[in-house]
Backbone bond lengths (Angstrom), bond angles and torsions (degrees), N, CA, C in turn:
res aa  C-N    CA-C-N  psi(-1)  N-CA   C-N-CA  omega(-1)  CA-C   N-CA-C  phi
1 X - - - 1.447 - - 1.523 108.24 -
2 X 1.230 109.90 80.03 1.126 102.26 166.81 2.069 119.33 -116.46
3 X 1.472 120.42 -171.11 1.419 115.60 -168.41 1.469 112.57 57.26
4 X 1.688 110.94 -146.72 1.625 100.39 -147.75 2.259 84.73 -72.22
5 X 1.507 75.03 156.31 0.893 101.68 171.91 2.236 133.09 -126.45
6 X 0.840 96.97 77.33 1.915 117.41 -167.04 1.842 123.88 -26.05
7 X 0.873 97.79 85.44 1.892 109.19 -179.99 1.554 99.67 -85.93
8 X 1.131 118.18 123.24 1.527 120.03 155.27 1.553 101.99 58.72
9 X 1.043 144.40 60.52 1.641 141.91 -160.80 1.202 111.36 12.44
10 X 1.600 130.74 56.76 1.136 126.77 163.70 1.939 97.19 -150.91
11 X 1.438 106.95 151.49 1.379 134.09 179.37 1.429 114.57 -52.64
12 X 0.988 126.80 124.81 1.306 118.85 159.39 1.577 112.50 -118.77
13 X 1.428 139.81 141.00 1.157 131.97 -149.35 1.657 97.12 -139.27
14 X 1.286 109.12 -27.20 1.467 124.50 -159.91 2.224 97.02 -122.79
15 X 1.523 101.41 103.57 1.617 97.84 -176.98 1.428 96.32 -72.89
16 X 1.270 123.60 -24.58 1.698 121.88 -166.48 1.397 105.50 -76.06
17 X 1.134 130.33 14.53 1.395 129.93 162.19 1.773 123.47 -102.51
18 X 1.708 94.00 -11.94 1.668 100.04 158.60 1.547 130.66 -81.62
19 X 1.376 101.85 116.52 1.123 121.51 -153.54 2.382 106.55 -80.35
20 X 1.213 96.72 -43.99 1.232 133.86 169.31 1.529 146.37 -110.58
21 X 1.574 128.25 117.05 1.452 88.97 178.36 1.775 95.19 -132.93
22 X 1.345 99.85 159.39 1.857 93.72 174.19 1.458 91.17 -134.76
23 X 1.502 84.50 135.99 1.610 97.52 173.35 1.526 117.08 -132.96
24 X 1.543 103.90 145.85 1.553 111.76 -151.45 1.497 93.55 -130.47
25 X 1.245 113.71 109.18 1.339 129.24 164.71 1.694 141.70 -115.72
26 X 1.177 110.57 126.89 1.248 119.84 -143.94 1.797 103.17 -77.10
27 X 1.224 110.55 -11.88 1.718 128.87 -158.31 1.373 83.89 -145.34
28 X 1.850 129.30 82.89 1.441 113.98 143.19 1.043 130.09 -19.31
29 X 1.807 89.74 -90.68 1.479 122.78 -161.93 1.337 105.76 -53.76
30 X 1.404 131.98 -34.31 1.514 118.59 -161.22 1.400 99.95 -120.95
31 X 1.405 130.40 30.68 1.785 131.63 -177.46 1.736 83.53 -136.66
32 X 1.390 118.63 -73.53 1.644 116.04 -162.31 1.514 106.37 -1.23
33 X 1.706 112.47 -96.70 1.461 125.10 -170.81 1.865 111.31 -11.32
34 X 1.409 107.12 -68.06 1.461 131.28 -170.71 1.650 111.68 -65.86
35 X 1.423 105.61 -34.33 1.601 106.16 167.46 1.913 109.58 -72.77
36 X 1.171 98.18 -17.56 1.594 100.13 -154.13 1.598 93.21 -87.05
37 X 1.627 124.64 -32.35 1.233 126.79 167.24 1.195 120.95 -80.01
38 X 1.260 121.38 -10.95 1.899 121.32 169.02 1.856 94.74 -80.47
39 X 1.111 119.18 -65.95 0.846 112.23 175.81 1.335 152.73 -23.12
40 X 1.290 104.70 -60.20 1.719 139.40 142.78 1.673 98.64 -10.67
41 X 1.811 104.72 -81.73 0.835 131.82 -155.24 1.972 121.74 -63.07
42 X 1.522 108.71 -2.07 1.506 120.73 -174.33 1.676 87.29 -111.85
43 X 1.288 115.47 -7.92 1.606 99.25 178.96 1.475 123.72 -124.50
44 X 1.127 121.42 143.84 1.985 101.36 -175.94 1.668 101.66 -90.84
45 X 1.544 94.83 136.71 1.960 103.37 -179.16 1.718 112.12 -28.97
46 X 0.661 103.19 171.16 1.641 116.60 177.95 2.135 111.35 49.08
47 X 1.335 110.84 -13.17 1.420 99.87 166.51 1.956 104.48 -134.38
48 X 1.205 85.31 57.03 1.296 88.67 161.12 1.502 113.61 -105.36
49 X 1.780 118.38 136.31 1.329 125.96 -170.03 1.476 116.93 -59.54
50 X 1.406 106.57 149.16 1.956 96.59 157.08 1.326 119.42 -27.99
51 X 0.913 127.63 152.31 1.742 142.49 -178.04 1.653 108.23 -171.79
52 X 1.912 79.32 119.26 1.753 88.91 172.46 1.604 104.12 -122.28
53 X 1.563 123.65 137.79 1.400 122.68 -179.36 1.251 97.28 -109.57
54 X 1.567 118.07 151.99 1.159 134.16 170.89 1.379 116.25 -121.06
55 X 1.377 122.95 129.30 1.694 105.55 160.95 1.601 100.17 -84.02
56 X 1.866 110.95 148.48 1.180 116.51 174.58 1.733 102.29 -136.82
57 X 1.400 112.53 160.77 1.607 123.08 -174.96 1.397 77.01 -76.49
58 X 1.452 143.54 -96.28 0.990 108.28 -137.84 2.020 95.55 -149.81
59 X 1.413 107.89 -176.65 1.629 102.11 -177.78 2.008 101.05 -169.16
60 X 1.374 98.42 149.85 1.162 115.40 -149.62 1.210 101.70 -66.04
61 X 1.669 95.63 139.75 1.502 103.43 158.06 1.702 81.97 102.65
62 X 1.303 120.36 -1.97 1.694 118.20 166.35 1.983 86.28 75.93
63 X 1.196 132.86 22.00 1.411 132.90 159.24 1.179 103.35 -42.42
64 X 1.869 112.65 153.41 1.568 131.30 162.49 1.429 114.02 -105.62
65 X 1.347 112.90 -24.26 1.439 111.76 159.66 1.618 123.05 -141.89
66 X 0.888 136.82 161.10 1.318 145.64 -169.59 1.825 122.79 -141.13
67 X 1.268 145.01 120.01 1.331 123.10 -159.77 1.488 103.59 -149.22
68 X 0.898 125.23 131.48 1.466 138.24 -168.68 1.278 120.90 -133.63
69 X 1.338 113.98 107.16 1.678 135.91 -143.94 2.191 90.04 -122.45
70 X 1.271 78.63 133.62 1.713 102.25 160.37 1.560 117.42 -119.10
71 X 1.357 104.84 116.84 1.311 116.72 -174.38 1.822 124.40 -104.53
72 X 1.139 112.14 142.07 1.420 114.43 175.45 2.008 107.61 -58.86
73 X 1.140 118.03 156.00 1.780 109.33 142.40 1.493 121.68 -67.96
């Protein structure tokens, strides 16, 4: 997954305008590590956004992860 990447049916082109991200994962213990290196990897060290992870029982559509980003204009 790389390039635009889709928030709310709209484009985002620019990650440095995410201000926030929450991420909801259905498999803590055995996703964390591997989310934590994708993650890493869409942001450069030192301006990477707030980020809160959650473990959750479960999320629609039978999803393994789910992530919900607040963005600047």
């Amino acid at each position: 997954m790389r390039g635009d990447i889709g928030f709310s049916n709209q484009r985002v082109k620019r990650l440095d305008n995410v201000l926030s991200v929450r991420v909801f994962l259905t498999r803590f213990k055995r996703d964390y590590a591997e989310m934590n290196e994708v993650y890493a990897s869409f942001f450069p060290t030192g301006k990477r956004p707030t980020r809160t992870c959650v473990g959750v029982t479960d999320l629609v559509r039978d999803a393994l992860i789910e992530l919900d980003c607040v963005c600047k204009r």
